[in-house]
Legacy VTK file of the C-alpha trace (Angstrom):
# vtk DataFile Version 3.0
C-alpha trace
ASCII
DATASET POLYDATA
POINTS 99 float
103.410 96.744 98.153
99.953 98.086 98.984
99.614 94.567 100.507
101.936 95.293 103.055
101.143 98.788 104.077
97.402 97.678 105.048
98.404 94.891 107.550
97.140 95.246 110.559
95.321 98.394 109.646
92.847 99.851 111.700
90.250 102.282 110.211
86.673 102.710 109.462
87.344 103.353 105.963
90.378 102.938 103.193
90.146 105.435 100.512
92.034 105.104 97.636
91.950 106.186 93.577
91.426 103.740 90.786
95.044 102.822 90.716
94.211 100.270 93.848
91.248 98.595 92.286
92.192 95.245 92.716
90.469 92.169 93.993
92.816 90.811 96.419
93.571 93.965 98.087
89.836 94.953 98.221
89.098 91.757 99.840
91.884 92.160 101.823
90.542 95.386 103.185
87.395 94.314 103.153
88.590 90.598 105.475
89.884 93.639 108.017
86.270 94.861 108.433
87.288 98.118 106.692
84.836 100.071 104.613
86.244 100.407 100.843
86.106 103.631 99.205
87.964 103.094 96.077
86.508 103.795 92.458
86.513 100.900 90.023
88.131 101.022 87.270
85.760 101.533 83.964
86.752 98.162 82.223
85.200 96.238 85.666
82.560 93.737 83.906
80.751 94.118 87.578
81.335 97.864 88.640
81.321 98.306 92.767
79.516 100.674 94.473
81.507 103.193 97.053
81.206 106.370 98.780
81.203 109.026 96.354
80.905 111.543 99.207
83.801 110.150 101.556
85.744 109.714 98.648
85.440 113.141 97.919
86.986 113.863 100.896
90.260 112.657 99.325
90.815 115.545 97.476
91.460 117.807 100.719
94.029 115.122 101.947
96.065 115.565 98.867
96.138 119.143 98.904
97.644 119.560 101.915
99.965 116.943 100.968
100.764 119.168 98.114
100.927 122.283 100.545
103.449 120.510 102.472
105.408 119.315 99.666
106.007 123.428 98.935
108.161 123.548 101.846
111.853 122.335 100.795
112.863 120.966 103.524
109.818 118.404 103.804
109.846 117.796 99.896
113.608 116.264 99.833
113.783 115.115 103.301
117.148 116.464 104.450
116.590 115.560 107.936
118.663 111.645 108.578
116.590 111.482 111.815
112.468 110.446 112.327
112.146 113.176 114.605
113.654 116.036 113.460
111.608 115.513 110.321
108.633 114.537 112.005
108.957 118.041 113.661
109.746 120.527 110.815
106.567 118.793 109.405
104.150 119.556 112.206
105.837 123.322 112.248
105.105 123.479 108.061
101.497 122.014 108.864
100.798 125.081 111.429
102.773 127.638 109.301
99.989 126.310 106.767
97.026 126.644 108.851
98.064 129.806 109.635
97.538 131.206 106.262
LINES 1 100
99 0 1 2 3 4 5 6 7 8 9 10 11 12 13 14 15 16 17 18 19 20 21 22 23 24 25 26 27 28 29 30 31 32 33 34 35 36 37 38 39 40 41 42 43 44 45 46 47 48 49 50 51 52 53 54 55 56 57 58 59 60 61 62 63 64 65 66 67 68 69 70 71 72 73 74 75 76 77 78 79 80 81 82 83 84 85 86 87 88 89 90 91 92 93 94 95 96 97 98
């Protein structure tokens, strides 16, 4: 499915965990002219070199997932409609950067 989600993607970078170590969707990524910054996995016979900084920068994505995830209403999704979700989500993100 990862396949998928990249089409057509257009970004300087991809970052991913160790989970998306594959060759086809690193070349994939790579065919897009998009940097890959995704750890191989230890049992690689030829390891890859990446990022270590940018990938670092991972981390601060998934905690505000995380922080966003607190907020019921985002976490189950009990909005039917793009928008009003889409809207409840920025208000959670500023309630969260108002802390």
């Amino acid at each position: 499915m990862a396949e998928d989600l990249i089409d057509g993607i257009n970004a300087d970078a991809a970052i991913a965990d160790k989970g998306y170590d594959a060759d086809h969707l690193v070349d994939k990524i790579t065919g897009a002219g998009t940097q890959v910054v995704i750890p191989p996995k230890c049992n690689r016979k030829i390891l890859r070199s990446y990022d270590v900084d940018l990938y670092k920068e991972r981390n601060k994505i998934e905690r505000i997932f995380n922080k966003l995830k607190q907020f019921r209403r985002v976490a189950t999704r009990y909005d039917k409609l793009l928008a009003n979700f889409m809207g409840f989500v920025k208000l959670a993100a500023i309630a969260i950067w108002l802390k």
